[in-house]
C-alpha positions as CSV (number, residue, x, y, z in Angstrom):
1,X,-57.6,-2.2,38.8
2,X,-55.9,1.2,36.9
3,X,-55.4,0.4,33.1
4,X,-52.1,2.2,32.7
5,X,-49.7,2.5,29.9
6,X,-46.5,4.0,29.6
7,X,-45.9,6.1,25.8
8,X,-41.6,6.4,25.3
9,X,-40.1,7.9,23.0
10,X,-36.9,10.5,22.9
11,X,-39.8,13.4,21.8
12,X,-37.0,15.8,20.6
13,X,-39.3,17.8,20.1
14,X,-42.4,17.0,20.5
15,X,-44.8,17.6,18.0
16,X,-48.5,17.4,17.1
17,X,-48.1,13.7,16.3
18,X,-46.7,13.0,19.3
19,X,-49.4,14.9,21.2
20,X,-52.4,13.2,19.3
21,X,-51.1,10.3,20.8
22,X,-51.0,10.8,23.8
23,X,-54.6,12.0,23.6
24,X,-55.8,9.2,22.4
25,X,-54.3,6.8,24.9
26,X,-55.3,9.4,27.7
27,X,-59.1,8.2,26.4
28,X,-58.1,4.2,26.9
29,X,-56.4,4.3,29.8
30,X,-56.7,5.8,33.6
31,X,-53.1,6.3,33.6
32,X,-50.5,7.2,31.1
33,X,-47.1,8.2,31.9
34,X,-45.0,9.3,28.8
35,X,-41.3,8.5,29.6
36,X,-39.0,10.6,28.1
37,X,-35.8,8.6,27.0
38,X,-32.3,10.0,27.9
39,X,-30.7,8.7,24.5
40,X,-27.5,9.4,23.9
41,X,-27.5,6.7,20.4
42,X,-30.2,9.9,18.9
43,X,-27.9,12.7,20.0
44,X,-30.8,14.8,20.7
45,X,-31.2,18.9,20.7
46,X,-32.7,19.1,23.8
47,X,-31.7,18.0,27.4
48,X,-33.9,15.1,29.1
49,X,-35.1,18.2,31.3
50,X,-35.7,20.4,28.3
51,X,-38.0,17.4,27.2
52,X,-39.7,16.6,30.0
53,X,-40.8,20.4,30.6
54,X,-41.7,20.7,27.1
55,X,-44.1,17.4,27.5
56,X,-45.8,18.8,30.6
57,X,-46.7,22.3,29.2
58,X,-47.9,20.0,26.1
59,X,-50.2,17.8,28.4
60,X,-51.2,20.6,31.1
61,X,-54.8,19.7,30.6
62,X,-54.9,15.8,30.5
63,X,-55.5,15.1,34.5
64,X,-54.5,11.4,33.9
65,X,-51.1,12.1,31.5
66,X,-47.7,12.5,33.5
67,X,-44.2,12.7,32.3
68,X,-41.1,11.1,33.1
69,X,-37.5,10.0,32.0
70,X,-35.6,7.1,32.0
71,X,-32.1,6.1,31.3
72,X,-31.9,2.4,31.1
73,X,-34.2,-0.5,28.8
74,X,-37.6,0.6,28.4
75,X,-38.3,-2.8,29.9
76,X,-36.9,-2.5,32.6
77,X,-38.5,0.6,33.3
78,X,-41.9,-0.4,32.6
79,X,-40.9,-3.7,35.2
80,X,-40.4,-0.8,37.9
81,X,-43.4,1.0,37.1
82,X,-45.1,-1.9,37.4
83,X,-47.0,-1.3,34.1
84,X,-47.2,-3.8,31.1
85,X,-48.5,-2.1,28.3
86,X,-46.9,0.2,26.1
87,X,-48.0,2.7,23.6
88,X,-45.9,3.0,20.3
89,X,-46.9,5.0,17.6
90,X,-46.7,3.9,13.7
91,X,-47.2,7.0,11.4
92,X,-46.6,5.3,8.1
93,X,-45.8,2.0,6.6
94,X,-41.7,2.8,6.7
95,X,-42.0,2.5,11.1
96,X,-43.7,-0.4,10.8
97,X,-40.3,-2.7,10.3
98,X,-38.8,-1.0,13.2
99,X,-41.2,-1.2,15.6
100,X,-42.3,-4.5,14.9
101,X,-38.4,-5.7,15.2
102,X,-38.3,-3.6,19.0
103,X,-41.9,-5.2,20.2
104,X,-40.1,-8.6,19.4
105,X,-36.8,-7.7,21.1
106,X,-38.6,-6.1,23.8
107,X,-41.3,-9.7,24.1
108,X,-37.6,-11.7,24.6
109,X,-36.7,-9.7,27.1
110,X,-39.9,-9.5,29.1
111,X,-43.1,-11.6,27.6
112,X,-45.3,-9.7,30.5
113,X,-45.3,-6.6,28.1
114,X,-47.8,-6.0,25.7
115,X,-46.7,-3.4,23.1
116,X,-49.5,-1.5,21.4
117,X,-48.9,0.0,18.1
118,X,-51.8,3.1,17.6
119,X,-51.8,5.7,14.5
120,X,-52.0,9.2,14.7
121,X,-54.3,11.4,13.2
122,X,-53.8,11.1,9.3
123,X,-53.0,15.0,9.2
124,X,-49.7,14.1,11.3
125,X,-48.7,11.1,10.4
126,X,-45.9,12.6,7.8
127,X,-44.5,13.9,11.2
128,X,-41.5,13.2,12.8
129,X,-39.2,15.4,15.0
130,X,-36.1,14.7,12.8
131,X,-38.3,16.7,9.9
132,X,-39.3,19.3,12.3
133,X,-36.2,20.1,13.6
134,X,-34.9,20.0,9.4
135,X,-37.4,22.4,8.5
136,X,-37.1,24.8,11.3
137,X,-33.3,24.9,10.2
138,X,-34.3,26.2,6.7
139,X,-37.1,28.9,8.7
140,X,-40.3,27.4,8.2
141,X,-43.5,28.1,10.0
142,X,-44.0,25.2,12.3
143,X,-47.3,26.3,13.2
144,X,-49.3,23.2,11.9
145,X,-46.8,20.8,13.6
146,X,-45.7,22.2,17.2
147,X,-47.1,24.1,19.6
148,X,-45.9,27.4,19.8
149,X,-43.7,27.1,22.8
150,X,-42.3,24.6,21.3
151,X,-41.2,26.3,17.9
152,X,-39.8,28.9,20.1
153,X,-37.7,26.9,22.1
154,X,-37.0,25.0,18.8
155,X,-35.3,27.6,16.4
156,X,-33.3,29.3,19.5
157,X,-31.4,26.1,20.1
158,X,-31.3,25.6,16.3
159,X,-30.1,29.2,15.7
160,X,-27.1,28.5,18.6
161,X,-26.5,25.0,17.3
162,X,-26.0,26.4,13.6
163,X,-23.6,29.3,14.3
């Protein structure tokens, strides 16, 4: 039997963090699917579609990573995937409360999923997408923390959404 896992997150953008993660998991698993979420709560820059193209130029090379969306519980997707692990990623000590209050929300709502929290590389665990998309605001060289498609993409919606 597959081991598969399925990684969500909103991933607006995604960033070198997010990338060394799925990396990882691509190494313990057969199968990973990374399920882009269409959050309205976040309010994110980027369309789902936007996303979801952004991931699969990110993960052209990893033959057993595909992407995906969702608009309803992450449980429930996973339940139709027929998957029961998922990936969630802790980059410092301040995510930890958060997560660990979703894995038990997300146990009472379906005790067949088993959440598994991994850690990035140390060199991006600082990262989030909320600081990226700060930074790139203000003109920085993203370089070290998005691929370069992505910084692209990232300061021309940034440079409409400011104006």
């Amino acid at each position: 039997m597959k081991k598969r896992a399925v990684y969500p997150g909103t991933f607006d953008p995604v960033t070198y963090g997010h990338i060394d993660l799925i990396k990882r998991a691509a190494k313990i698993f057969d199968e990973v699917i990374v399920a882009v979420a269409d959050s309205i709560a976040k309010k994110p820059l980027f369309s789902t579609p936007e996303r979801v193209a952004m991931l699969t130029r990110a993960t052209r090379d990893l033959t057993n990573v595909s992407i995906d969306s969702f608009n309803q519980l992450m449980v429930d997707y996973v339940h139709k995937k027929n998957i029961n692990v998922v990936i969630r990623g802790l980059r410092m000590i301040s995510d930890f409360e958060y997560e660990f209050q979703m894995a038990l929300t997300n146990r009472k709502l379906n005790d067949n999923i088993e959440i598994i929290f991994m850690m990035p590389n140390e060199s991006y665990s600082f990262l989030s997408s909320k600081l990226i998309k700060e930074v790139a605001l203000l003109g920085a060289d993203l370089s070290e923390f998005v691929p370069g498609f992505v910084e692209k993409k990232l300061k021309k919606a940034l440079g409409k959404a400011s104006r």
